[in-house]
VOBA-1610 file (N, C-alpha, C; in pm, whole numbers, padded with zeros to 5 digits, always signed):
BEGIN
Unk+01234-00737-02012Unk+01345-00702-01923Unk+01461-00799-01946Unk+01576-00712-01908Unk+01707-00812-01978Unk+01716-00919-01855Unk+01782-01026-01901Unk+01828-01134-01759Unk+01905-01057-01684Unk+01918-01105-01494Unk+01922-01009-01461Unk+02055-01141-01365Unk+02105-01056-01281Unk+02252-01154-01184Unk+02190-01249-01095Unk+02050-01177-01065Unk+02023-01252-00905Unk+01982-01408-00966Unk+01938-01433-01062Unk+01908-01577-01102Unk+02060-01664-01101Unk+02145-01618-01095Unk+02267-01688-01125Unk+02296-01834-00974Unk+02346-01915-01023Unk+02338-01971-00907Unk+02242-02031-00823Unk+02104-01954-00862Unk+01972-02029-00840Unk+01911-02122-00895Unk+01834-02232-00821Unk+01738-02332-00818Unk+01602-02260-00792Unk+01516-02326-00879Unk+01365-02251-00837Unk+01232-02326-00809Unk+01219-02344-00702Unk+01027-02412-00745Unk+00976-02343-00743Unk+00855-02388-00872Unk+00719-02303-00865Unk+00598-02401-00879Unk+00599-02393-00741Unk+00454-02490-00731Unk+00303-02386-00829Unk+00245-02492-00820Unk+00173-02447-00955Unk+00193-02392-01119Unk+00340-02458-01134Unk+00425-02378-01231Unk+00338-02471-01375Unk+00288-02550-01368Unk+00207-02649-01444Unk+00086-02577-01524Unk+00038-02463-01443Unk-00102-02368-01436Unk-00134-02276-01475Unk-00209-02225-01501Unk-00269-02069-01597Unk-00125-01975-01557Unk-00097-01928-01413Unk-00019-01797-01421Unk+00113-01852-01411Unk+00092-02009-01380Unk+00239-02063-01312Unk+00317-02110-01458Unk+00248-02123-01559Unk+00329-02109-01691Unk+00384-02019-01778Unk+00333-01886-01702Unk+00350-01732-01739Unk+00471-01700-01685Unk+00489-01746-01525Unk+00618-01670-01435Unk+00746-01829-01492Unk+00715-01949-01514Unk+00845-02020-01533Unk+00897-01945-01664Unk+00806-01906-01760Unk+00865-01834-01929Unk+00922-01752-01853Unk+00875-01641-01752Unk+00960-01541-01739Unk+01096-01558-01638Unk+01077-01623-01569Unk+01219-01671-01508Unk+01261-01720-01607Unk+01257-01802-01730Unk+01346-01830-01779Unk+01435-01735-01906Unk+01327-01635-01955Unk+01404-01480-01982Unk+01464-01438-01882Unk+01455-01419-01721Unk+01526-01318-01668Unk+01659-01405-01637Unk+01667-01531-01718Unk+01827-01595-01631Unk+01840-01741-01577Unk+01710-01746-01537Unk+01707-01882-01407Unk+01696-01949-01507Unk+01782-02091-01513Unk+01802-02243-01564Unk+01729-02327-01540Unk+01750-02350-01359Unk+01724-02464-01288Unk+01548-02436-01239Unk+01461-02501-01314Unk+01320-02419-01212Unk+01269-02572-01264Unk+01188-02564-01097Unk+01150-02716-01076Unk+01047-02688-01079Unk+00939-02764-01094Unk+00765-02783-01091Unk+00741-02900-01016Unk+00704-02895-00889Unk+00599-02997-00831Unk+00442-03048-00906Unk+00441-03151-00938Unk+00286-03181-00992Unk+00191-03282-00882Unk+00099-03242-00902Unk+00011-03329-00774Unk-00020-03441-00790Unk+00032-03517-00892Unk+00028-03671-00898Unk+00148-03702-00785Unk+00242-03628-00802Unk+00353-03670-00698Unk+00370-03608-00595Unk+00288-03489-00561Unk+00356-03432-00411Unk+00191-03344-00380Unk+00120-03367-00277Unk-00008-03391-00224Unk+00073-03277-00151Unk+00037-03142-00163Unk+00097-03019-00111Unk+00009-02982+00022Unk-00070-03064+00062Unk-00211-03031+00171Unk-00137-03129+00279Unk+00022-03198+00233Unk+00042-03356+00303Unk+00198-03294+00381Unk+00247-03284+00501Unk+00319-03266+00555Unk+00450-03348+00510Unk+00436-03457+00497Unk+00547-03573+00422Unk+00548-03551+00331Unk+00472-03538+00233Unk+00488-03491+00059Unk+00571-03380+00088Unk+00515-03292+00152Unk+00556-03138+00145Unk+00759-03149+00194Unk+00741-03254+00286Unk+00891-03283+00312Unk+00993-03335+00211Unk+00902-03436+00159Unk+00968-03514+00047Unk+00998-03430-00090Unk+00945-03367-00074Unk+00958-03226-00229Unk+01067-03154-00149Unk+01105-03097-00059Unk+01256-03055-00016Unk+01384-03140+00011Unk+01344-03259+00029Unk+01427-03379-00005Unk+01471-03336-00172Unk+01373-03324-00237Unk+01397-03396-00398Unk+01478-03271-00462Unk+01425-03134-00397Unk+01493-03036-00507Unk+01613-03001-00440Unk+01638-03017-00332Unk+01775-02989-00274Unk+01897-03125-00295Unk+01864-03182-00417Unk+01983-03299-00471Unk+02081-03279-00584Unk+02120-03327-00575Unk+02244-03320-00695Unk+02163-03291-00832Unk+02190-03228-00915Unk+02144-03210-01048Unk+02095-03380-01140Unk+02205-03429-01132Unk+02179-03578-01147Unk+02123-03654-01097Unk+02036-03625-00970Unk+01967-03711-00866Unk+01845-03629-00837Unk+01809-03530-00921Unk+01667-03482-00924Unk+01549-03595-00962Unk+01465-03575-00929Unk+01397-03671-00994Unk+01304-03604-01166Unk+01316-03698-01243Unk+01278-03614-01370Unk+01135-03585-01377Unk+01053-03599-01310Unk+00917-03517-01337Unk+00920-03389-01232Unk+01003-03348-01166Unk+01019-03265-01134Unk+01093-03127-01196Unk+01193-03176-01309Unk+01251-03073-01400Unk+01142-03024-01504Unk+01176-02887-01528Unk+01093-02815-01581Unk+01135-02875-01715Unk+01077-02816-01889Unk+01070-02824-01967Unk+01217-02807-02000Unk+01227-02676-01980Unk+01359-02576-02006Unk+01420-02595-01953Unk+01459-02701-01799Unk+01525-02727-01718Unk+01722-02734-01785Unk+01769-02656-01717Unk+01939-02656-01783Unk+02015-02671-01642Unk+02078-02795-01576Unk+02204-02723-01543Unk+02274-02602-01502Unk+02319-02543-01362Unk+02374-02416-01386Unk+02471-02442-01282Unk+02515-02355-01177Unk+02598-02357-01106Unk+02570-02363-00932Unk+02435-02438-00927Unk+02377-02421-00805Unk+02454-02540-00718Unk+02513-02524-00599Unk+02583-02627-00489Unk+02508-02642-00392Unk+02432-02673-00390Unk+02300-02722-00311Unk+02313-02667-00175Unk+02345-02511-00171Unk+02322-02438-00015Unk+02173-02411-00071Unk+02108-02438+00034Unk+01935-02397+00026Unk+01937-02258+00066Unk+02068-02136+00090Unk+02010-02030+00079Unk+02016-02003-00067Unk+02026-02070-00170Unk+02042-02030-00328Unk+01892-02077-00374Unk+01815-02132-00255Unk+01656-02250-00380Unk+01565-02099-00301Unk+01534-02081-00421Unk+01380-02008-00445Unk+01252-02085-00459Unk+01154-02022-00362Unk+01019-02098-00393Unk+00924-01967-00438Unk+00885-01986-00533Unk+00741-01949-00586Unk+00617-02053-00542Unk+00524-01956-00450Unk+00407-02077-00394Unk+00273-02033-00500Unk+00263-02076-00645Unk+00147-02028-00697Unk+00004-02108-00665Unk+00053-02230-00610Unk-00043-02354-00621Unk-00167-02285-00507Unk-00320-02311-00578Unk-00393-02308-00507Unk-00512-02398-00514Unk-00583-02434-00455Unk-00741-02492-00442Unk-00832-02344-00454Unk-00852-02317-00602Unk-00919-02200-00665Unk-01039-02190-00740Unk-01160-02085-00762Unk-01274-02089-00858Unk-01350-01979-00797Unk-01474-01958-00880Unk-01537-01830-00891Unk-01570-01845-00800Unk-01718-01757-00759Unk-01831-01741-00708Unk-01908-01871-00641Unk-01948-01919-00750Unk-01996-02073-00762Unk-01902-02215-00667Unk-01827-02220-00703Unk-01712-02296-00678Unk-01683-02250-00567Unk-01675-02149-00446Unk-01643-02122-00357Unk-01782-02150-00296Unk-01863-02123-00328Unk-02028-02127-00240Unk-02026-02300-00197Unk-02004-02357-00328Unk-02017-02501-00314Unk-01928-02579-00202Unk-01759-02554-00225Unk-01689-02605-00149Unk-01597-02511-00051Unk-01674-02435+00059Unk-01575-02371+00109Unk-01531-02407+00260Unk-01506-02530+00252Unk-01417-02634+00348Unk-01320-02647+00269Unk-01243-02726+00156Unk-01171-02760+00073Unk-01096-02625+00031Unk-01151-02483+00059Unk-01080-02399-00024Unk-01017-02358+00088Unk-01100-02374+00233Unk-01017-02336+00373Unk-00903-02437+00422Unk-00927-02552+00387Unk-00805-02681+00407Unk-00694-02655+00327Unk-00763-02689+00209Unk-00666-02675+00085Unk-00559-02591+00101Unk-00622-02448+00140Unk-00497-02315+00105Unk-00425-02285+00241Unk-00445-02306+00322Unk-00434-02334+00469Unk-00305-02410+00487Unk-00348-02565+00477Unk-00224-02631+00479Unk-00133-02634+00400Unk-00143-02589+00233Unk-00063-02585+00172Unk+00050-02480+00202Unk+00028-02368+00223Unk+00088-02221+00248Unk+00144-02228+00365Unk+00125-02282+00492Unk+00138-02271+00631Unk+00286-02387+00610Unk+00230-02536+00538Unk+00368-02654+00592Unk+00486-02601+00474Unk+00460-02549+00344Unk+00552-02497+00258Unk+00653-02409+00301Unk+00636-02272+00354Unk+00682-02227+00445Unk+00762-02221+00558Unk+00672-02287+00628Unk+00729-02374+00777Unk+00872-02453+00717Unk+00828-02556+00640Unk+00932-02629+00571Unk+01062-02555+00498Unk+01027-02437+00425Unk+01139-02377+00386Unk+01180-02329+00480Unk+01178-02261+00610Unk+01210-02204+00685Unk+01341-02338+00776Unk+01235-02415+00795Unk+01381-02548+00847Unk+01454-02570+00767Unk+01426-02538+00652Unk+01535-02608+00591Unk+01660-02547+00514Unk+01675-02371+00562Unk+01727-02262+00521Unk+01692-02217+00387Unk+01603-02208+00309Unk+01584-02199+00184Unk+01585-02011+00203Unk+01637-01982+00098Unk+01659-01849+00082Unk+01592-01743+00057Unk+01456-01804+00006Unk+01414-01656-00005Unk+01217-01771-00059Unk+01107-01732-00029Unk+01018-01733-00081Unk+00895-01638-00080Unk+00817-01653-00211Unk+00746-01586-00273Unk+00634-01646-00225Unk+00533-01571-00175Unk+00393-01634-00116Unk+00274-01579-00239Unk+00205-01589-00251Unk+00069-01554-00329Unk-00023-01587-00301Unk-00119-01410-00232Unk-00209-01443-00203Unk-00325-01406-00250Unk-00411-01314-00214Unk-00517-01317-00354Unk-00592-01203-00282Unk-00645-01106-00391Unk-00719-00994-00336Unk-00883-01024-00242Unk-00920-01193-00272Unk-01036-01167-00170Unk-00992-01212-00034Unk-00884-01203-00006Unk-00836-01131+00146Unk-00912-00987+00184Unk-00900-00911+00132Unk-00967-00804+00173Unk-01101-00767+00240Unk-01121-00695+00349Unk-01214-00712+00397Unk-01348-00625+00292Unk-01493-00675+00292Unk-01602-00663+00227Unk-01652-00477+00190Unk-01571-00422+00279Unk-01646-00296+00228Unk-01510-00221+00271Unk-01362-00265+00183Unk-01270-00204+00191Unk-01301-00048+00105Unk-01226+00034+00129Unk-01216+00165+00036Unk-01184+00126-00048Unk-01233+00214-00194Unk-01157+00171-00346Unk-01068+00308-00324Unk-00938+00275-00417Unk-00872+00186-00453Unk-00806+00073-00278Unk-00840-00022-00327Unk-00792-00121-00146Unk-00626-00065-00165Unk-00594-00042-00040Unk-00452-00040+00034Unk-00407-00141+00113Unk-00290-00155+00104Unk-00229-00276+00170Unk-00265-00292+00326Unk-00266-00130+00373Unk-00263-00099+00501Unk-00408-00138+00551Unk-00500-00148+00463Unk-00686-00157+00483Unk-00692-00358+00516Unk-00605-00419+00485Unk-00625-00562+00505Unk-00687-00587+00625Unk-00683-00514+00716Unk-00725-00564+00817Unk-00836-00514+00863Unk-00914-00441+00814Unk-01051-00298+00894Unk-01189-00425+00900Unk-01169-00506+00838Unk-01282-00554+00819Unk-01346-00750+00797Unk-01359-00808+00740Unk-01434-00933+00722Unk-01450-00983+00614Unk-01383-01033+00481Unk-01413-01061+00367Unk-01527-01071+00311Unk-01555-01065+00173Unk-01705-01106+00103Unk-01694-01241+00205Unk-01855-01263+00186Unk-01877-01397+00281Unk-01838-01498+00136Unk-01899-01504+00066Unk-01874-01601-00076Unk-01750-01645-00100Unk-01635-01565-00058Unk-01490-01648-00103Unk-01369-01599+00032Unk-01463-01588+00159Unk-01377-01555+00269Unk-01344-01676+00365Unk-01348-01783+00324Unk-01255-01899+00381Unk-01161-01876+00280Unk-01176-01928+00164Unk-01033-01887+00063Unk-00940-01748+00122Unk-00994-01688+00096Unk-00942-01516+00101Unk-00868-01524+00281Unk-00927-01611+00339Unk-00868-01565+00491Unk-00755-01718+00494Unk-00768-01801+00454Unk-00650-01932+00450Unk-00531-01880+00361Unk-00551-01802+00250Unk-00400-01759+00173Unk-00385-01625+00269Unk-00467-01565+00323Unk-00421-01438+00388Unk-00312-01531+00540Unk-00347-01665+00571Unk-00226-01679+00696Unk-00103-01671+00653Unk-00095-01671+00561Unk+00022-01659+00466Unk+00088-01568+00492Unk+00065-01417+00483Unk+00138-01254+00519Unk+00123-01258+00708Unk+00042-01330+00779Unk+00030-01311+00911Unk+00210-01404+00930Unk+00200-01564+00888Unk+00339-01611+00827Unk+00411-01553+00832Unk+00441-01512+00731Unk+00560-01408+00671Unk+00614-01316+00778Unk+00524-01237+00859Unk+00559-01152+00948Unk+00669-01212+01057Unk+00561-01317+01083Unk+00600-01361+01230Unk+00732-01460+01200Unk+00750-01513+01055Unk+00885-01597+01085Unk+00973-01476+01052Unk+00987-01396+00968Unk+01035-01272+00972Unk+01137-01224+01117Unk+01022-01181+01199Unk+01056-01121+01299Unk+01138-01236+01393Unk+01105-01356+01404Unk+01172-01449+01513Unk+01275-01542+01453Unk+01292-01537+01288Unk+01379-01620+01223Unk+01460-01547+01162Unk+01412-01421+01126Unk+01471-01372+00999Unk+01480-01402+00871Unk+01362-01516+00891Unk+01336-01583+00714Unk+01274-01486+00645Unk+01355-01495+00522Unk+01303-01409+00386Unk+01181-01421+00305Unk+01086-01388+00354Unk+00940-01416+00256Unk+00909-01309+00229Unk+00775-01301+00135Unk+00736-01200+00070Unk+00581-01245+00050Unk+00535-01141+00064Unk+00328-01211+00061Unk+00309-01071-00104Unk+00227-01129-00166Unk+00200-01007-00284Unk+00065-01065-00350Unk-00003-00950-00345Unk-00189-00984-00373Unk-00227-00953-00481Unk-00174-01035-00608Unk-00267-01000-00731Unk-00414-01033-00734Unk-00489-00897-00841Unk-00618-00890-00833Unk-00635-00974-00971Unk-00762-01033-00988Unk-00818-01108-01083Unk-00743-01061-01193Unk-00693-01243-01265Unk-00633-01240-01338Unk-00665-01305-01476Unk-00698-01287-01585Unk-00734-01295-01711Unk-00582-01305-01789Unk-00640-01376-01924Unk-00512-01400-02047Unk-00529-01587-02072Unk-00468-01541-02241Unk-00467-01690-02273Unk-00417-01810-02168Unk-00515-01934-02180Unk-00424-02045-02110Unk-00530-02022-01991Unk-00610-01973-02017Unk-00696-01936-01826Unk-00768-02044-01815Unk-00865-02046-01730Unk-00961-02217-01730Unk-01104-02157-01771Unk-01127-02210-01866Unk-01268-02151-01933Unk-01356-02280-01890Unk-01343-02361-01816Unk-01428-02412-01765Unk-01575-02368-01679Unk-01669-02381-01735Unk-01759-02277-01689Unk-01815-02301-01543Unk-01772-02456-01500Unk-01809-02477-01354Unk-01750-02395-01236Unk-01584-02363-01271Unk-01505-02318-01180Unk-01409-02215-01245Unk-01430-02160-01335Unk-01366-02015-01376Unk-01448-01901-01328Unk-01365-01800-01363Unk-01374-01677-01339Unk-01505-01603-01423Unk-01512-01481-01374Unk-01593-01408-01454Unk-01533-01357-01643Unk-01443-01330-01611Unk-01367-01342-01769Unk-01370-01417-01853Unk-01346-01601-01807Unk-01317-01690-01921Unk-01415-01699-01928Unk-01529-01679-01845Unk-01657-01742-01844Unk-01773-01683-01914Unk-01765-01570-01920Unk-01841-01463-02042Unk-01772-01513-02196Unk-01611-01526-02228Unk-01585-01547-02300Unk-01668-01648-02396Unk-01625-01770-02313Unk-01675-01877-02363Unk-01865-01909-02391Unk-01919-01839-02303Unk-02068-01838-02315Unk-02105-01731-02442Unk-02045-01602-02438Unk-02066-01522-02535Unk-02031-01617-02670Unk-01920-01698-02738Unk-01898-01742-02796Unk-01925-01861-02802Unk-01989-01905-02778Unk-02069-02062-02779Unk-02236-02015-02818Unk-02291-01932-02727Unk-02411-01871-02797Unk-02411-01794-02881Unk-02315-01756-02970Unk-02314-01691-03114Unk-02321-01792-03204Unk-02272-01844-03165Unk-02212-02038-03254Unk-02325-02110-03282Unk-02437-02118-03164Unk-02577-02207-03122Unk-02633-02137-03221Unk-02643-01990-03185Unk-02752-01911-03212Unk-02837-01845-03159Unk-02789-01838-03038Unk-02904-01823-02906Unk-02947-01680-02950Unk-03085-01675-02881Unk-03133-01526-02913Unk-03080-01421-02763Unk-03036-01498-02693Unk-02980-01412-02551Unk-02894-01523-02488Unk-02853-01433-02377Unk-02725-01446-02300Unk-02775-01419-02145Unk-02757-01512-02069Unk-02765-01492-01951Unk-02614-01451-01866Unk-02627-01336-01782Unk-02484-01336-01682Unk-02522-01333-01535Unk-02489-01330-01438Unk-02503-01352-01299Unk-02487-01193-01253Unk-02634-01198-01159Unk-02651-01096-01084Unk-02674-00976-01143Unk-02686-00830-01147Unk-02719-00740-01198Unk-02618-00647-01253Unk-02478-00643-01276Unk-02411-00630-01339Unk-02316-00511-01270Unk-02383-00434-01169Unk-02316-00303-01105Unk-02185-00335-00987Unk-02145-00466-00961Unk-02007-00436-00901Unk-01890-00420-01000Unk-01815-00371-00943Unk-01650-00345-01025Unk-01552-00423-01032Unk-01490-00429-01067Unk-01362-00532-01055Unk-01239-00461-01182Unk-01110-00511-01073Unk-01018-00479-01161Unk-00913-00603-01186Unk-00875-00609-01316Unk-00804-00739-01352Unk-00656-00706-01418Unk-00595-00775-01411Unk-00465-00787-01442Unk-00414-00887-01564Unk-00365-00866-01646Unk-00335-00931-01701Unk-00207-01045-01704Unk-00229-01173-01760Unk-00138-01279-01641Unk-00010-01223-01694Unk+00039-01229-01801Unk+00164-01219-01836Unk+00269-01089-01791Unk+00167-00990-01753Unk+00187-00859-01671Unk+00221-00925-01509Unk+00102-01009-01446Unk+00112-01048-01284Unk+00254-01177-01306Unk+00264-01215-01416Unk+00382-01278-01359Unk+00544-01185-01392Unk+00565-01113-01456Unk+00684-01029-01430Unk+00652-00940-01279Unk+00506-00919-01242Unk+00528-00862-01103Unk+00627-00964-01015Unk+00577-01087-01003Unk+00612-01168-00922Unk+00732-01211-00959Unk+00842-01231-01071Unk+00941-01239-01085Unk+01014-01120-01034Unk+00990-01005-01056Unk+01039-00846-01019Unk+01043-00849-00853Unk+00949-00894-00777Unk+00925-00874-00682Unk+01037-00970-00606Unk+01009-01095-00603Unk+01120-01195-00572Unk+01259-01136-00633Unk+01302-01100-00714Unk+01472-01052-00743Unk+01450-00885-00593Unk+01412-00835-00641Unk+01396-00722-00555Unk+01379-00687-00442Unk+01263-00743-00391Unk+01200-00697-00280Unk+01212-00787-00142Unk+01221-00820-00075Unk+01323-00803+00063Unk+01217-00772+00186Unk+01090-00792+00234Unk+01007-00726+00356Unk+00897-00822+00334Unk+00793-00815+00447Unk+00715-00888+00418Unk+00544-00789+00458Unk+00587-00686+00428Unk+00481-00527+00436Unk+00380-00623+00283Unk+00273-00653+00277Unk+00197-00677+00182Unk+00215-00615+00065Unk+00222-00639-00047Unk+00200-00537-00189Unk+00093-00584-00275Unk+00041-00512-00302Unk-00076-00534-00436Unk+00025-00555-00573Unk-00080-00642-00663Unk+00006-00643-00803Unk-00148-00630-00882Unk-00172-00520-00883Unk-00243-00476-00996Unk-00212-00356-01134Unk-00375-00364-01175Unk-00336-00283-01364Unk-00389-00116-01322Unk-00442-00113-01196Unk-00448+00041-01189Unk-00658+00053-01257Unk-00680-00001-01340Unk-00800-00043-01409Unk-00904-00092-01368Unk-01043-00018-01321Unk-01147-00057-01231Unk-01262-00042-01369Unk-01396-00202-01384Unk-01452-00194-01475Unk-01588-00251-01440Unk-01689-00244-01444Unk-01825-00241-01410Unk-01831-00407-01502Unk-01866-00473-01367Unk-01920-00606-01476Unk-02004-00534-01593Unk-02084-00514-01582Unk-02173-00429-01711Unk-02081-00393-01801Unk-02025-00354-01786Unk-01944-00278-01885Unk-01823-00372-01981Unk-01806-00486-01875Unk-01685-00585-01901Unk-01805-00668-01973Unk-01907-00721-01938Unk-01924-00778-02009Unk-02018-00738-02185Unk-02035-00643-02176Unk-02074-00542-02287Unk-01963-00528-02389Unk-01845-00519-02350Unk-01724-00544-02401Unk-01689-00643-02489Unk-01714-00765-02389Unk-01688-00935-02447Unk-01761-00916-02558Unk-01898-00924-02509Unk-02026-00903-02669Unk-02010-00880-02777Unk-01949-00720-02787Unk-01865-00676-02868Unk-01722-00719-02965Unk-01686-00772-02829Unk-01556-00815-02923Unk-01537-00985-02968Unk-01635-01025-02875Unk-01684-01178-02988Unk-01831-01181-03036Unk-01906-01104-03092Unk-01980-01070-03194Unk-02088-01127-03172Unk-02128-01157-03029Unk-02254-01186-02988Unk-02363-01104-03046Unk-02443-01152-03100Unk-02643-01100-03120Unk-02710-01048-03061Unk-02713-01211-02968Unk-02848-01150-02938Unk-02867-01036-02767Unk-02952-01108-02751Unk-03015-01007-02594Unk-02950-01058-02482Unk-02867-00942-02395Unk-02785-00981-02256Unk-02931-00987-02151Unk-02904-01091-02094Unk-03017-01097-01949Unk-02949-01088-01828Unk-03017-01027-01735Unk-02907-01050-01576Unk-03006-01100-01502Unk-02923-01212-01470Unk-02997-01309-01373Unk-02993-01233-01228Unk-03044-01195-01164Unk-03041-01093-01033Unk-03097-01179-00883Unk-03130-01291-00958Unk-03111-01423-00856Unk-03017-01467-00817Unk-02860-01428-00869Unk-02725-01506-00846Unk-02679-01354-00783Unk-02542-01428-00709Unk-02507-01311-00594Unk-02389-01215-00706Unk-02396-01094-00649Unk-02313-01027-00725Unk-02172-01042-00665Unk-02119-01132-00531Unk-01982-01074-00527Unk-02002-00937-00427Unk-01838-00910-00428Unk-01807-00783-00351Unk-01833-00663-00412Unk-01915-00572-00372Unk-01960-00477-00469Unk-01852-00381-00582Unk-01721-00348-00498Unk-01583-00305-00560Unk-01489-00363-00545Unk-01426-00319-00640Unk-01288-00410-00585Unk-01204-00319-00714Unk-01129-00281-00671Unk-01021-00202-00708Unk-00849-00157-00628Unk-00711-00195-00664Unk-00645-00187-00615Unk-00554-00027-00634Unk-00468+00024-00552Unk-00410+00105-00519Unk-00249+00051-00517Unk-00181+00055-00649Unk-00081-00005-00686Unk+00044+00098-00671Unk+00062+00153-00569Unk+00168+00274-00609Unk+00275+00178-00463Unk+00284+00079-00408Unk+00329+00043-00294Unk+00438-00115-00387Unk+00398-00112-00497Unk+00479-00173-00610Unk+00590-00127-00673Unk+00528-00023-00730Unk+00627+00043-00791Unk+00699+00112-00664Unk+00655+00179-00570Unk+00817+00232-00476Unk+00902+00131-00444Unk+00791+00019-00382Unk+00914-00054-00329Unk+01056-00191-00442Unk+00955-00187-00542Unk+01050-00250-00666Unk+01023-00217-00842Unk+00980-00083-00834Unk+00978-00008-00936Unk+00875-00084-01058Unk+00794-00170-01004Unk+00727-00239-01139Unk+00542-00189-01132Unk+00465-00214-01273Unk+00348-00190-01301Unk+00334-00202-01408Unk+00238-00245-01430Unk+00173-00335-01567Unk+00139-00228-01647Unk+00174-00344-01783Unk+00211-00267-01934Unk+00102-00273-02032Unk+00032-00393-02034Unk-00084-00408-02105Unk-00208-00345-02097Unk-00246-00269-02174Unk-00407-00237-02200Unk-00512-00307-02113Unk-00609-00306-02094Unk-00734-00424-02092Unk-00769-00467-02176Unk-00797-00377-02336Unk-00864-00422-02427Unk-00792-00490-02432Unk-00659-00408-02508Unk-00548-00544-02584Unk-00558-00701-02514Unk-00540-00675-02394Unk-00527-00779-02278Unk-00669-00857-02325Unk-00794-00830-02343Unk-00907-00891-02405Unk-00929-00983-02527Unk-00838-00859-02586Unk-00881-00946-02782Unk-00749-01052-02734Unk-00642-01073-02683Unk-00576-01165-02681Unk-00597-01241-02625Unk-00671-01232-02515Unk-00728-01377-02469Unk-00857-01408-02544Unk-00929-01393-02609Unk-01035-01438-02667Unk-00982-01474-02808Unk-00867-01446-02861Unk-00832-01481-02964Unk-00755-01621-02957Unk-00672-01633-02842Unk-00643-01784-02770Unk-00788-01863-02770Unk-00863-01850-02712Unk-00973-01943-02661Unk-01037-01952-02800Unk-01040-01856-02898Unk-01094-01940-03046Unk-01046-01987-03123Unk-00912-02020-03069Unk-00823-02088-03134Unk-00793-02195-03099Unk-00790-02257-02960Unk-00771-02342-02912Unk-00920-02449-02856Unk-01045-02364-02896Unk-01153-02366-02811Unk-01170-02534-02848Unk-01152-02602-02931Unk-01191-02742-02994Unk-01137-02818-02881Unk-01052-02804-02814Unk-00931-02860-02748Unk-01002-02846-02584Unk-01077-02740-02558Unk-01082-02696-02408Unk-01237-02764-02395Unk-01235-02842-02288Unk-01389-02886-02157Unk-01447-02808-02183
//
């Protein structure tokens, strides 16, 4: 998409802009126009910390010359921003995030973590007139035995998977947020729920990734060993639909130039796939041997999960362009390329 006017004049943070999707949406703000895009890093601003969280609106609302430099992005340029905070955009990507596993283990830290971060960010832009922010929250908001394809309107019928429903209900205060400063401030936010997200640059760390990087890397490490089989978690029959990152971050750039309400939107690929089937796939396309096992001792997760993306495209005309496969062989072609390099 060509650069577009509304970046003109804008300043941008994107917390988590450092991170798997948050390095996807600064490339694309910086095709659609935007100059000025700041990155908070957590050596310097403790986003769970009310004073940090203050002191980071101190820092990006300064003179171009009085930014502080670990806060300028890579690409960081100069533009024409006069420090009215209705011109600073926030992108909130930053989260305290991980699978299955990683949520079972710590789900105090994922309820603190996303909680305070989302709630004082907010709050804070709101005092401090900032013009417009982007919230991100995450499809295990949804309650446990939503209808497939989930609707925006279904957020509420029900009780999240128990496995990642402190997470899923701390980024969901986020759109409850949005509403309510909305209605009594007239602050401009936006809440938008991408579903699991895959693509190069993801965390193939096998303690706290996803089901994607995490087949990746096991499928391709036991081809490498030699293993005569492959173990995966649980019995393979829930669904899931994934997005591809470089697709979820033009949602979220599209959405922020555009969209204006704080009515929830999904940012999904339309694409619902049977772990079985996803991971039968991987096998395939990194040339695993031997014998798949399903461990049926580990929890499967929410049995479906599939989004209903037509509340995107009306309200800011966007929907993802990439394949799955394609979206597959390119991230597995990253991770064997880079794999020497990655934990």
């Amino acid at each position: 998409m060509l650069e577009t006017n509304f970046w003109n004049k804008k300043r941008v943070v994107v917390t988590g802009g450092a991170g798997f999707l948050g390095s996807f949406v600064t490339a694309k703000l910086k095709e659609r126009g935007a100059t000025e895009i700041l990155v908070p890093h957590i050596e310097h601003y403790n986003l769970t910390d009310k004073n940090s969280i203050v002191q980071l609106y101190s820092d990006v609302l300064q003179p171009v010359d009085t930014i502080p430099g670990h806060l300028k992005h890579a690409t960081f340029q100069p533009s024409t921003f006069d420090l009215d905070p209705a011109n600073l955009v926030i992108i909130h990507l930053a989260a305290n995030v991980g699978g299955i596993g990683a949520n079972r283990e710590h789900p105090a830290e994922f309820f603190y973590d996303n909680l305070m971060m989302g709630v004082e960010l907010m709050h804070q832009a709101y005092k401090h007139g900032v013009g417009k922010f982007t919230a991100i929250g995450t499809v295990c908001a949804y309650p446990k035995f939503t209808p497939v394809p989930f609707k925006e309107d279904d957020l509420w019928i029900g009780y999240p998977e128990e496995t990642n429903a402190p997470y899923g209900l701390a980024k969901k205060m986020m759109l409850v947020q949005s509403d309510a400063y909305r209605q009594q401030y007239g602050f401009n936010s936006i809440f938008l729920l991408p579903v699991n997200l895959y693509g190069p640059r993801d965390n193939f760390n096998l303690q706290t990734s996803h089901v994607i990087p995490a087949l990746i890397r096991k499928s391709i490490e036991a081809q490498a060993r030699g293993d005569k089989e492959m173990i995966a978690w649980g019995d393979g029959s829930p669904t899931r639909e994934f997005l591809y990152v470089e697709d979820a971050a033009d949602g979220i750039v599209t959405a922020t130039e555009k969209y204006n309400a704080s009515d929830p939107v999904n940012l999904g690929s339309g694409y619902e796939i049977s772990i079985k089937d996803l991971t039968e796939m991987i096998i395939r396309l990194t040339g695993f041997e031997g014998k798949l096992i399903w461990d049926t001792s580990k929890p499967n997760g929410q049995p479906r999960r599939g989004l209903n993306t037509e509340r995107a495209f009306e309200r800011f005309g966007w929907r993802a362009q990439v394949p799955f496969e394609e979206g597959m062989k390119r991230t597995i072609e990253w991770f064997k390329a880079n794999r020497d390099r990655i934990r």
